[in-house]
N, CA, C and O of each residue as an XYZ file, in Angstrom:
308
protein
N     -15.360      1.005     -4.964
C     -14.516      0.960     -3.777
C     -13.930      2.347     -3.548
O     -13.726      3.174     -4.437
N     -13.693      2.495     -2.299
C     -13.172      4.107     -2.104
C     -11.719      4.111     -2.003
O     -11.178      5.196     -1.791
N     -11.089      3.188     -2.107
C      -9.597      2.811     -2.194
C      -9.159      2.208     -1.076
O      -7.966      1.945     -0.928
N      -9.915      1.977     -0.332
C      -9.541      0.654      0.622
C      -8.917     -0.107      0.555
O      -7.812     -0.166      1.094
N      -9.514     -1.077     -0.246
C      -8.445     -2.571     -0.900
C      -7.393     -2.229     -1.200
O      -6.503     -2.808     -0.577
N      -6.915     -1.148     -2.269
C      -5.464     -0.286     -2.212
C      -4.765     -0.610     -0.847
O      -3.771     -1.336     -0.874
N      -5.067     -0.287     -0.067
C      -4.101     -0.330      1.136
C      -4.682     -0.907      1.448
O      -5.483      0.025      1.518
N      -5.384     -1.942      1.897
C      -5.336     -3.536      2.689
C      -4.908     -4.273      2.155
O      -4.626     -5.242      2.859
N      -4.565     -4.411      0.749
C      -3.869     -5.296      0.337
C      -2.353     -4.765      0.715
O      -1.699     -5.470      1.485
N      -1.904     -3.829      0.321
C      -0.582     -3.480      0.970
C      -0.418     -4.144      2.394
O       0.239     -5.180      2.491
N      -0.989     -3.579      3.469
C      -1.129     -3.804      4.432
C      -1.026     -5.557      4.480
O      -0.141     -5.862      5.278
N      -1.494     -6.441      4.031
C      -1.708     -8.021      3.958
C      -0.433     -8.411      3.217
O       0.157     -9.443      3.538
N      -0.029     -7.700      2.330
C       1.563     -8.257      1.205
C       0.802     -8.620      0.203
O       1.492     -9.167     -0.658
N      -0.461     -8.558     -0.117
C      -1.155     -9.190     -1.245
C      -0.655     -8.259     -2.765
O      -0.911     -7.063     -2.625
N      -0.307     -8.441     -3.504
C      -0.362     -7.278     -4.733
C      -1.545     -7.063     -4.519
O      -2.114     -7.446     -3.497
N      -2.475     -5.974     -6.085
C      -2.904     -5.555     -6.047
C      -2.944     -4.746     -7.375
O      -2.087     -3.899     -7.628
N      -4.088     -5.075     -8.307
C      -4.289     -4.483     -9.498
C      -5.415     -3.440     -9.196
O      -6.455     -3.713     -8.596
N      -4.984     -1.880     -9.819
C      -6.109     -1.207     -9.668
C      -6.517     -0.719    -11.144
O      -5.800     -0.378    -12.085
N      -7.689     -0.789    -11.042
C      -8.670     -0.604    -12.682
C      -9.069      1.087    -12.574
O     -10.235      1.463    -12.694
N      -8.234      1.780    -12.395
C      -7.797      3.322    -12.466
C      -6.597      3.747    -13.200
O      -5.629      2.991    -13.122
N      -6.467      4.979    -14.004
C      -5.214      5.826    -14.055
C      -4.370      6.501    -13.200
O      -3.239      6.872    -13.511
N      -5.001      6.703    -11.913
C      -4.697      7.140    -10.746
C      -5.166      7.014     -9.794
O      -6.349      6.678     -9.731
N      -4.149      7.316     -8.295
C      -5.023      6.765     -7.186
C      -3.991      7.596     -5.972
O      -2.808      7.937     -5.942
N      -5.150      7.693     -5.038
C      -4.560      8.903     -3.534
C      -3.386      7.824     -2.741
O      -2.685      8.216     -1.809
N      -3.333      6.534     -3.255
C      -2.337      5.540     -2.457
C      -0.967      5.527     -3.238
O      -0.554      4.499     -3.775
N      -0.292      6.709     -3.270
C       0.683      6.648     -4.914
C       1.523      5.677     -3.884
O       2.134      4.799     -4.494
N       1.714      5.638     -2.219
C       2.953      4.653     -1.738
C       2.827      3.346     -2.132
O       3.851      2.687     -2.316
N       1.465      2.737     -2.334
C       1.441      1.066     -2.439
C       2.098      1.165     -3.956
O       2.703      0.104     -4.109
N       2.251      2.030     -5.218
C       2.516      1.777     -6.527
C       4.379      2.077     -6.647
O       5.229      1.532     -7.351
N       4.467      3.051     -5.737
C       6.199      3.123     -5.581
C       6.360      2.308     -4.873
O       7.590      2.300     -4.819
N       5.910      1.275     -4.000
C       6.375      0.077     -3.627
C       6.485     -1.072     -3.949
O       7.104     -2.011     -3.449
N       5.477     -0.923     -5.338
C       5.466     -2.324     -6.045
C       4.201     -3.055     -5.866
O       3.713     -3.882     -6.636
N       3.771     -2.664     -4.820
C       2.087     -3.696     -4.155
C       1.112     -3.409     -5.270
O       0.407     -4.254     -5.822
N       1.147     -2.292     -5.500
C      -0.109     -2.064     -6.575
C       0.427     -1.591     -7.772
O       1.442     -0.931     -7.995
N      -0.661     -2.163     -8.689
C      -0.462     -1.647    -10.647
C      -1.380     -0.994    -10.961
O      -2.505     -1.489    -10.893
N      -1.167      0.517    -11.469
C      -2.235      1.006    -11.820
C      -2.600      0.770    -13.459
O      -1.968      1.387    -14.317
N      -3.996     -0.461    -13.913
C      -3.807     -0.623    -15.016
C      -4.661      0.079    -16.104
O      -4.597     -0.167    -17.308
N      -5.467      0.984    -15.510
C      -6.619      1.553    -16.263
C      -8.059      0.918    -16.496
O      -8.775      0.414    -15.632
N      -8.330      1.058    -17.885
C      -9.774      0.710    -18.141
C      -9.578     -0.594    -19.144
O     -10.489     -1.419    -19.211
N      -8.500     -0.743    -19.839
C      -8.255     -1.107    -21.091
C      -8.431     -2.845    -20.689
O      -7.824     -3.168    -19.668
N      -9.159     -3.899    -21.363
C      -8.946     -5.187    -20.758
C      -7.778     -5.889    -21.641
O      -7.932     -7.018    -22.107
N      -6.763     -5.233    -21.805
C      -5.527     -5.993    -22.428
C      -4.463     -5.727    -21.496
O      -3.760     -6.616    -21.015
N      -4.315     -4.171    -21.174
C      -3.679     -3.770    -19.911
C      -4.145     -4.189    -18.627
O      -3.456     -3.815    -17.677
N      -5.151     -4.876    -18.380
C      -5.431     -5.400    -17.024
C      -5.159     -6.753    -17.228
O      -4.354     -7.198    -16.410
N      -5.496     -7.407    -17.904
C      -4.715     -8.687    -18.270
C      -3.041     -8.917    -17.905
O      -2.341     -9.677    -17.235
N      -2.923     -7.940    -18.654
C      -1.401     -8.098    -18.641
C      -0.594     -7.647    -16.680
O       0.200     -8.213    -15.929
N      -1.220     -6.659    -16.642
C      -1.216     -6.395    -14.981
C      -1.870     -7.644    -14.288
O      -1.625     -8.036    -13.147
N      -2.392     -7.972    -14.824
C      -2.744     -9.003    -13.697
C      -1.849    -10.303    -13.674
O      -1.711    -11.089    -12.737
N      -1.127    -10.353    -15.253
C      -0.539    -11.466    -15.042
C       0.706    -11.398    -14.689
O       1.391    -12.401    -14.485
N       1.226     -9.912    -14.555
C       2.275     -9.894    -14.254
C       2.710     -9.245    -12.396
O       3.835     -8.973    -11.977
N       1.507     -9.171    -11.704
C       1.391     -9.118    -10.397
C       2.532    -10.068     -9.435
O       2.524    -11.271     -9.173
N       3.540     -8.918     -9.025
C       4.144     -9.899     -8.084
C       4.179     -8.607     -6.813
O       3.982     -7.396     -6.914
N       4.515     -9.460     -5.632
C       4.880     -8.697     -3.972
C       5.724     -7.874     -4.175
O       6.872     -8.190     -4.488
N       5.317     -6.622     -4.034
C       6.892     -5.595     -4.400
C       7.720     -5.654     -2.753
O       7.607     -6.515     -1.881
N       8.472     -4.514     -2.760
C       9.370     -4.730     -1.393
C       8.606     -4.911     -0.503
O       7.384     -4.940     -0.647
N       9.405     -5.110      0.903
C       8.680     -5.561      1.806
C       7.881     -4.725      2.473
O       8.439     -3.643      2.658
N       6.615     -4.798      2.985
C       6.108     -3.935      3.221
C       6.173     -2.831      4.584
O       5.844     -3.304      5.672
N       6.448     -1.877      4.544
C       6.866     -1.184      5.439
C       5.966     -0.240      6.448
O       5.226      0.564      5.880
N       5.959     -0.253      7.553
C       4.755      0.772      7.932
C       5.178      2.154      7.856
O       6.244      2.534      8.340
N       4.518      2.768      7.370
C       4.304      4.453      6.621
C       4.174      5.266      8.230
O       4.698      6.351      8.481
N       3.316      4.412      9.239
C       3.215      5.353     10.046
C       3.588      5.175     11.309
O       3.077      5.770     12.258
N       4.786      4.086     11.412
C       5.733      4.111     12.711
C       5.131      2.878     12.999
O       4.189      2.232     12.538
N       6.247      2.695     14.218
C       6.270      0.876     14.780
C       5.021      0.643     15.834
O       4.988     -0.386     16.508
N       4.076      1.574     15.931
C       3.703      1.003     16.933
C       4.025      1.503     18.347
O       3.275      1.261     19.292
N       4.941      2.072     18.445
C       5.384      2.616     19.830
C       5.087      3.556     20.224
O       5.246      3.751     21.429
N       4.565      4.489     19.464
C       4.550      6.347     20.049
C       4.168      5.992     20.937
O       5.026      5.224     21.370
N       3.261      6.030     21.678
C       2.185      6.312     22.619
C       3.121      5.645     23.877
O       3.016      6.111     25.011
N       3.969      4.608     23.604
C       4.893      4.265     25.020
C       6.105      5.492     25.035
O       6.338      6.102     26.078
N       6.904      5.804     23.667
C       7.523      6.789     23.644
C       7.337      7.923     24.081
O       8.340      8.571     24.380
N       6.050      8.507     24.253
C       5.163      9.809     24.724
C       5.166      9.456     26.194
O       5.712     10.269     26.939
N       4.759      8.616     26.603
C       4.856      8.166     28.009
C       5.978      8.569     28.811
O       6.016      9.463     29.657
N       6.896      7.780     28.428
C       8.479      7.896     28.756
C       8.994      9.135     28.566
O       9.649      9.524     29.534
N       8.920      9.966     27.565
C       9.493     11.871     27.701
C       8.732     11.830     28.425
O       9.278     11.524     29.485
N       7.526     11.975     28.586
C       6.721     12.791     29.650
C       6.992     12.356     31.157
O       7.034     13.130     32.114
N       7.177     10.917     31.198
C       7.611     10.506     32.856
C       9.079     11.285     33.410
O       9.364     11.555     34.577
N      10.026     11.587     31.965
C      11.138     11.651     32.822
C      11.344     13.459     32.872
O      12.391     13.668     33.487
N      10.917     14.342     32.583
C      10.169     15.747     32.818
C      10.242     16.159     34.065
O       9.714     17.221     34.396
């Protein structure tokens, strides 16, 4: 996987165990969504059983609005 599931599961509220030491999604792991558990199958076990929804999930890249916000400065110009 190219780290997709990383953030679609964020994106969905799903946790999310990743079978890496590291990963380019460090926001889903400071949020709680994802565990990074390695290679080890005692540490993925244990990540897996201890998988819960971290905070709520937040969008990283705005509500949704720019593009009406951009509109509006630019209409009133």
């Amino acid at each position: 996987d190219s780290g997709g599931v990383q953030k679609e599961a964020y994106w969905f509220g799903v946790p999310c165990v990743t079978l890496r030491d590291e990963t380019e999604w460090v926001d889903t792991v400071e949020s709680g969504w994802n565990v990074l558990a390695g290679t080890e199958a005692a540490q993925i076990m244990k990540a897996v059983k201890q998988a819960q929804p971290g905070s709520k999930v937040h969008n990283a890249y705005g509500d949704g609005q720019a593009a009406e916000r951009i509109v509006n400065l630019f209409s009133s110009v």
